[in-house]
C-alpha positions in Angstrom: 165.6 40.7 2.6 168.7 38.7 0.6 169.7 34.8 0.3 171.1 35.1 3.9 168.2 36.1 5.8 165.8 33.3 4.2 168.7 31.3 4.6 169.7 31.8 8.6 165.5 31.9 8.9 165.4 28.4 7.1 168.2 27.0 9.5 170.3 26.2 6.0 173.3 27.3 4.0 172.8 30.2 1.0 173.5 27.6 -1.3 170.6 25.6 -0.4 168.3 28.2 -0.3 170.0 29.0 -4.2 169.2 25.8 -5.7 165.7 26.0 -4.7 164.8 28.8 -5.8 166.4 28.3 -8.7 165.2 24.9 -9.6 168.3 23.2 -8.9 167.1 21.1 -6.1 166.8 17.3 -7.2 169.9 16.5 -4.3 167.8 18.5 -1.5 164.8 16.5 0.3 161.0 17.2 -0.1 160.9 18.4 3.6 163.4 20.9 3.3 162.8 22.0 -0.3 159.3 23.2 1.0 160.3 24.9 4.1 162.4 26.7 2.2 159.6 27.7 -0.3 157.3 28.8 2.4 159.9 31.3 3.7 160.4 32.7 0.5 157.4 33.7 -0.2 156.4 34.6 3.5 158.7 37.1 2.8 158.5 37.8 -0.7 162.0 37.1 -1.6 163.2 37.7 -4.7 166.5 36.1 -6.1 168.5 39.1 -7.3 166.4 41.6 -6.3 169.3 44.1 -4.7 171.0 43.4 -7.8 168.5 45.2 -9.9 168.5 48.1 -11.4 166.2 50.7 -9.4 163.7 52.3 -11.7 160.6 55.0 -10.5 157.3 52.7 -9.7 155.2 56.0 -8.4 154.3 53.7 -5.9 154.3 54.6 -2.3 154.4 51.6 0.6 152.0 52.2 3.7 152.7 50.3 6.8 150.3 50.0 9.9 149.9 48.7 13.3 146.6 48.8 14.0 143.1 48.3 12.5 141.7 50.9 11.0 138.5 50.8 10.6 137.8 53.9 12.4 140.2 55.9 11.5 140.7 57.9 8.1 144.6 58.7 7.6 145.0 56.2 5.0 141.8 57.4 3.0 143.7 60.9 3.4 146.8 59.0 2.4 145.6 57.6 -0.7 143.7 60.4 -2.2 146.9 62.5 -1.9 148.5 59.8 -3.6 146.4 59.3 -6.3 146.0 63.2 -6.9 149.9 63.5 -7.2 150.0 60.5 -9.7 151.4 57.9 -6.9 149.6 54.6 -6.5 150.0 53.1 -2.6 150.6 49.8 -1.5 149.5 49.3 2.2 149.9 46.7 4.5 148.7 45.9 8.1 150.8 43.9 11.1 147.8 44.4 14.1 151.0 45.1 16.2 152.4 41.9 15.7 156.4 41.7 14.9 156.8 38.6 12.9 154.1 39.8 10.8 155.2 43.3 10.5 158.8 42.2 9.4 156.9 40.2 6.5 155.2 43.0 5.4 158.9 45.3 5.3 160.3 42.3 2.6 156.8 42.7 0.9 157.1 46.2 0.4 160.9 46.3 0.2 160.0 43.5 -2.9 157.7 45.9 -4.5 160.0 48.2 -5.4 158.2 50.8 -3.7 159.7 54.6 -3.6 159.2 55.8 -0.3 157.2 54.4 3.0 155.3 55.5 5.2 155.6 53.5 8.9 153.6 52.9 11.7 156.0 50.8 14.1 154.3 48.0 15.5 156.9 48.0 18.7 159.5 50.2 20.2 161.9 47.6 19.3 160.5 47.3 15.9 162.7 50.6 14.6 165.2 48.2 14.9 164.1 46.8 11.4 164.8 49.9 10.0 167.8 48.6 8.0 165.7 46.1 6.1 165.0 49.2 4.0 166.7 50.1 1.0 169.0 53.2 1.9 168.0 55.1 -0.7 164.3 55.0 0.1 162.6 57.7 1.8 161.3 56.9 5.0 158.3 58.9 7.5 157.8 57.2 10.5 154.2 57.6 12.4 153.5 56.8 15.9 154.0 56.4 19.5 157.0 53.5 18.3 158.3 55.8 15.9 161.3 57.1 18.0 162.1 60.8 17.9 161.9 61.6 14.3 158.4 60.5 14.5 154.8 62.4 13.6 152.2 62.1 15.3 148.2 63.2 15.5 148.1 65.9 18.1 145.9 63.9 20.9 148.4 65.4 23.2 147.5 69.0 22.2 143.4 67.5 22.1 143.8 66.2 25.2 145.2 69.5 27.1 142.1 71.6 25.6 139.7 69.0 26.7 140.5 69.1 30.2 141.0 73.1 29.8 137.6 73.2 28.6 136.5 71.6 32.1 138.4 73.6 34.2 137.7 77.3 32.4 133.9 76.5 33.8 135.1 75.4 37.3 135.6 71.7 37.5 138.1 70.5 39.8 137.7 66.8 40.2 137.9 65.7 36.8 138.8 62.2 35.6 139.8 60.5 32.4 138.0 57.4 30.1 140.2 55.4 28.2 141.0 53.1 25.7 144.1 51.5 25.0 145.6 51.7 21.5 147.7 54.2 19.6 146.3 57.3 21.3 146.7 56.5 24.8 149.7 57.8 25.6 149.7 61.0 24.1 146.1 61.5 25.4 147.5 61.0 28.9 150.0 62.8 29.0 148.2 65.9 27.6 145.3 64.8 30.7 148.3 65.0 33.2 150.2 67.7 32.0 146.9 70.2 32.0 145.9 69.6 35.4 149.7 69.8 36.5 150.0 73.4 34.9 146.6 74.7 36.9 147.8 73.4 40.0 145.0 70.1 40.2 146.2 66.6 41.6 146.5 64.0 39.5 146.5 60.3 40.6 146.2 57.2 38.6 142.8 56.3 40.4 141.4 59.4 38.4 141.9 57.1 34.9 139.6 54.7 34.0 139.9 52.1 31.6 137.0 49.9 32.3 133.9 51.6 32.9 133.2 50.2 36.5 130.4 50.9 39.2 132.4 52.9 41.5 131.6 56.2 38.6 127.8 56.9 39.8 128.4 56.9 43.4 131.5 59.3 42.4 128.8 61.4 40.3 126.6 61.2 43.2 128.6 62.4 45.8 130.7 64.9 43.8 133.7 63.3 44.0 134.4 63.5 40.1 132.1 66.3 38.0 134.0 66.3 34.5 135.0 63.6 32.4 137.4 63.8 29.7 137.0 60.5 27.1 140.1 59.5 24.9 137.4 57.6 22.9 134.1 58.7 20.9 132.8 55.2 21.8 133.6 55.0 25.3 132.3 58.5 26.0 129.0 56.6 24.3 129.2 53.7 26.5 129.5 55.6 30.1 126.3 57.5 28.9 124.4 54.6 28.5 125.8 53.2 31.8 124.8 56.5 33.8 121.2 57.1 31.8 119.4 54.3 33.4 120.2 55.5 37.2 118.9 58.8 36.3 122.3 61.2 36.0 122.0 63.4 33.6 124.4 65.3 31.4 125.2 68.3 32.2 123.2 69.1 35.4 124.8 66.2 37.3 128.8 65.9 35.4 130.2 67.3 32.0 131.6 64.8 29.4 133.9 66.0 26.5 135.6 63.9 23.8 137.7 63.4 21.0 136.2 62.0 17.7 137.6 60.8 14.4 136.2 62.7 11.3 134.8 59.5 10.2 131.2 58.9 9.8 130.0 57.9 13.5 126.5 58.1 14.7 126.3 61.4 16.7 124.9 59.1 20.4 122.7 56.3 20.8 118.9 56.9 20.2 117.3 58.7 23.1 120.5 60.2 24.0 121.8 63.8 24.3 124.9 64.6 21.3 128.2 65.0 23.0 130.6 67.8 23.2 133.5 67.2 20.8 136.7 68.1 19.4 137.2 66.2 15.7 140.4 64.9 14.8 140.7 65.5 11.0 142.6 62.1 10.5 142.3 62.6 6.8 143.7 66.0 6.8 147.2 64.2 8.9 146.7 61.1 6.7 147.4 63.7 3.3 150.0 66.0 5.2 152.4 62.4 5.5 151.7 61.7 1.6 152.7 65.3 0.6 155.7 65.4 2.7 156.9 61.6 1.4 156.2 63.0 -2.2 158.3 65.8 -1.7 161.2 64.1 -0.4 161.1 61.4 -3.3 160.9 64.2 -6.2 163.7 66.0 -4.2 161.7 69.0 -3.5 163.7 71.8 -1.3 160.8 73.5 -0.4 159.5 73.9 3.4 156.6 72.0 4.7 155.6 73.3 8.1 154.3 70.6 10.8 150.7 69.5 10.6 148.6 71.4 13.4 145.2 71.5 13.6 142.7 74.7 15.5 140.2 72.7 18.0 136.9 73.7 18.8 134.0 71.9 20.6 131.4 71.2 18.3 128.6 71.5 20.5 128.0 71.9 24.3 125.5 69.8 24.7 127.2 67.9 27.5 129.2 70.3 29.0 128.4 73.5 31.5 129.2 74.3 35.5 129.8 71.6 38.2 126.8 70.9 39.7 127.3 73.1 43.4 124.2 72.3 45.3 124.9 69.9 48.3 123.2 66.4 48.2 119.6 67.2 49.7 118.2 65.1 52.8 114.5 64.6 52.7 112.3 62.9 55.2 110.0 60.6 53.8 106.7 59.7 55.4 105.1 56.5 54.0 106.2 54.1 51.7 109.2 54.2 49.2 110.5 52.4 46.7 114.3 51.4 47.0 116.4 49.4 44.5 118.8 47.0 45.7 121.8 46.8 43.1 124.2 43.8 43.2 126.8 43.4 40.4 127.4 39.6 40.3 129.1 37.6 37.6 126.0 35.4 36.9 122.2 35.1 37.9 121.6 33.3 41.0 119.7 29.7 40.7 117.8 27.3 43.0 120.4 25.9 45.5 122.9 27.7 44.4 125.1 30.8 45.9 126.6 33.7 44.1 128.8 36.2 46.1 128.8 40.4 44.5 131.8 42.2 44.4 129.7 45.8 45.2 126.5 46.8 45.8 124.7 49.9 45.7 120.5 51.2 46.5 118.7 53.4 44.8 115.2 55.8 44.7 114.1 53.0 42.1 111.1 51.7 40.6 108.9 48.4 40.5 111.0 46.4 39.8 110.5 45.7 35.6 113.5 44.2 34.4 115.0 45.5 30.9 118.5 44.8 29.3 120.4 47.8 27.8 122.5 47.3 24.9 126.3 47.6 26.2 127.5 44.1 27.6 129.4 44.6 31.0 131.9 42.7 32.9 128.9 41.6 34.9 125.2 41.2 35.8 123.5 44.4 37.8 119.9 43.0 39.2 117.8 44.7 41.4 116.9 42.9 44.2 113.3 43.8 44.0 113.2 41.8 40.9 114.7 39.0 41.7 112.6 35.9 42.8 112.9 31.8 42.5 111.1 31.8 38.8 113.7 34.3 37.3 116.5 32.3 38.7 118.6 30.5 36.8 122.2 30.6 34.7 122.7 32.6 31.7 125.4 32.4 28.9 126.1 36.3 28.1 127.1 38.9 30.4 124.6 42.0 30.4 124.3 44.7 32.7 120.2 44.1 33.7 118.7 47.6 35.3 115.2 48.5 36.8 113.0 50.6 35.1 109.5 51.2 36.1 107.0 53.8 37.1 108.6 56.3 39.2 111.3 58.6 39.8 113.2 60.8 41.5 112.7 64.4 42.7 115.6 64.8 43.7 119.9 64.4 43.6 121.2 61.7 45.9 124.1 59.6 46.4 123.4 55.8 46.0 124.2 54.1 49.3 127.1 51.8 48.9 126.9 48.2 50.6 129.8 46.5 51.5 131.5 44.3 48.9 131.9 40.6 48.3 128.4 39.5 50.2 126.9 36.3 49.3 123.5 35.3 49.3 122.0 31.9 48.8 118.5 30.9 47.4 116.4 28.2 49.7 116.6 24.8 47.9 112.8 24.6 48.2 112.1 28.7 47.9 108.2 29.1 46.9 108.6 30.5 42.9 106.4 33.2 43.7 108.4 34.9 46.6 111.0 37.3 46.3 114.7 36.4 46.8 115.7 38.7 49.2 119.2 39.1 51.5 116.7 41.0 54.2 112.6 40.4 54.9 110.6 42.2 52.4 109.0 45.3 54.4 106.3 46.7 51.8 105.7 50.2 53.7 108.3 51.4 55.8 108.0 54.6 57.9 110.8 56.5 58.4 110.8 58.5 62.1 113.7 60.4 61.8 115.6 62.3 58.3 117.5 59.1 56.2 121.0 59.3 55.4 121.1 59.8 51.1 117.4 59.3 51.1 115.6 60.7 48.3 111.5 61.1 48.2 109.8 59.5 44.9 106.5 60.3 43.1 104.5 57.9 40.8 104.9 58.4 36.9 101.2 59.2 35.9 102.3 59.4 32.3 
């Protein structure tokens, strides 16, 4: 960064910016003396800076786009660093361009010997010349152009979906998350069921973790998941685990994880099958290559690759192959209605459900599980007039009571956007109800998706 840039970012002449900074600036008005001031040091300008005489600092610039909080490549970074002598200086943009080109005069000001870049934007490389040419420069990254390296999640992503299909899945879809893996993690997802001859459709990925995935489980439409994400993986077990799926018997779930210090799953649930990215081991492979090219060192260093293995099996095996069973039921059972809605219904009032879905359920005790959803899931059977009423935070409310299943079944989907109303004068001790309450049903003839259920004597 030189006089002209503060000075075409300022909107004044070189001059200008030249007498305020160097003190010279009784002729120049308040207003403009300070807006002048605050891009200098925005951008940690320095008058004569290029002029300077370039001296070793054993100091090596970091530059990232996105938090790390998660994620050990600059701990991997830093200890290579420190056990080649070299101290680092790191900044952060969170992907944002103005910000990012502040942190490349910070650096750039620092005198740094050579950087190591996460581009915040494809168009970001663009800021490239900002650097001294003499300056070695790695760039990391899905915005790093072709020059760039990267964490294998590609590779990761092509042996996850391998490990599915070596055990006979063939409907297998993909969790994600966006951020700085999603790409790659895709395209290793696509290109692996491409090569053994699978479809592949965008329906198959799923950002959001919505309620079409347990009928899928149910009726065998998808058996294998592959998770881009250690967290989301967690999060679609905890969705699943309350409408009694379980892992493996009813899908297989595999995931990446960073070498970081995560808690293995949620209490009460089973440990799932991983591959480890060793972020520190990539983080220490950039700071050794950097090194060498400062110090001028001709010798080879080979690409950073990494042997995958899944650390447990816990949550993987065969797809399920038995067909959905149809039992006749004689006598009562216990059914629960499932409507996702954005908010609790209240007296007088009407709230319409995107989807609905019934299940072999329970009596009706109502309990809130820990991850948040884009809505509220209430069975019907709990809802009456005395629970009704708003509520300020979005939970995902499921039934858990006294019995269960004996069997696989499919839930039975409803059509979507129904809307039910609550009487203004509805007695607080009924039930709210889109159909009459029938206590004891008897079924005549076999139920489509009906499962039988037992009481829980424990």
């Amino acid at each position: 960064m030189n006089i002209r840039d503060i000075a075409r970012i300022a909107g004044v002449s070189t001059s200008t910016v030249s007498k305020i900074v160097n003190g010279k600036d009784s002729s120049i008005s308040e207003e403009t003396r300070k807006k002048v001031l605050t891009i200098v040091k925005e951008y940690h300008y320095k008058p004569y800076a290029s002029a300077s005489q370039r001296t070793r600092s054993y100091t090596i610039g970091v530059l990232l786009r996105s938090p790390i909080s998660f994620d050990s490549t600059l701990d991997g970074i830093i200890q290579a660093a420190q056990n080649a002598g070299y101290a680092t200086d790191a900044y952060n943009s969170y992907s944002d361009p103005e910000r990012e080109l502040k942190n490349i005069a910070a650096i750039c000001g620092r005198n740094v010997d050579g950087v190591i870049w996460e581009p915040a934007t494809p168009d970001s490389l663009a800021y490239a010349s900002q650097f001294p040419e003499s300056t070695p420069l790695l760039t990391i990254g899905p915005n790093g152009g072709d020059q760039s390296l990267l964490l294998p999640y590609k590779e990761a992503a092509y042996k996850l979906t391998s490990e599915l299909i070596e055990r006979g899945h063939q409907h297998i879809a993909c969790l994600m998350t966006k951020g700085r893996r999603t790409q790659d993690f895709l395209e290793g997802f696509r290109s692996c069921l491409f090569d053994h001859q699978l479809p592949y459709s965008d329906d198959l990925v799923y950002y959001d973790l919505n309620d079409s995935l347990p009928g899928k489980i149910g009726s065998r439409d998808i058996t294998g998941f592959v998770s881009s994400h250690y967290r989301r993986a967690l999060e679609f077990t905890q969705m699943i685990s309350p409408l009694h799926y379980r892992l493996p018997e009813d899908a297989s779930l595999v995931s990446i994880k960073n070498d970081t210090a995560e808690a293995l799953a949620y209490p009460g649930n089973t440990e799932i099958s991983t591959y480890t990215i060793r972020n520190s081991d990539f983080g220490a492979y950039l700071c050794e290559k950097l090194i060498a090219q400062i110090e001028h060192d001709k010798e080879q260093h080979p690409s950073f690759v990494q042997d995958f293995h899944l650390d447990n099996t816990s949550t993987i095996a065969a797809p399920p192959t038995s067909a959905i069973k149809h039992v006749l039921v004689v006598g009562s059972i216990n059914i629960d209605h499932y409507l996702s809605v954005p908010r609790l219904p209240h007296i007088g009032g009407t709230v319409s459900t995107k989807s609905a879905a019934r299940y072999p359920g329970a009596k009706g005790s109502i309990r809130r599980s820990a991850q948040p959803s884009s809505g509220t899931a209430l069975p019907l059977s709990a809802m009456s007039a005395s629970t009704m009423g708003p509520i300020t935070s979005s939970r995902r409310w499921n039934s858990m009571g006294s019995i269960r299943p004996v069997c696989d079944a499919a839930p039975e989907r409803t059509p979507a956007h129904r809307s039910y109303s609550s009487p203004p004068t509805a007695n607080r001790s009924s039930r709210f109800s889109p159909e009459p309450t029938r206590r004891s049903p008897r079924m005549t003839s076999p139920p489509t998706n009906a499962c039988s259920t037992m009481p829980d004597t424990a």
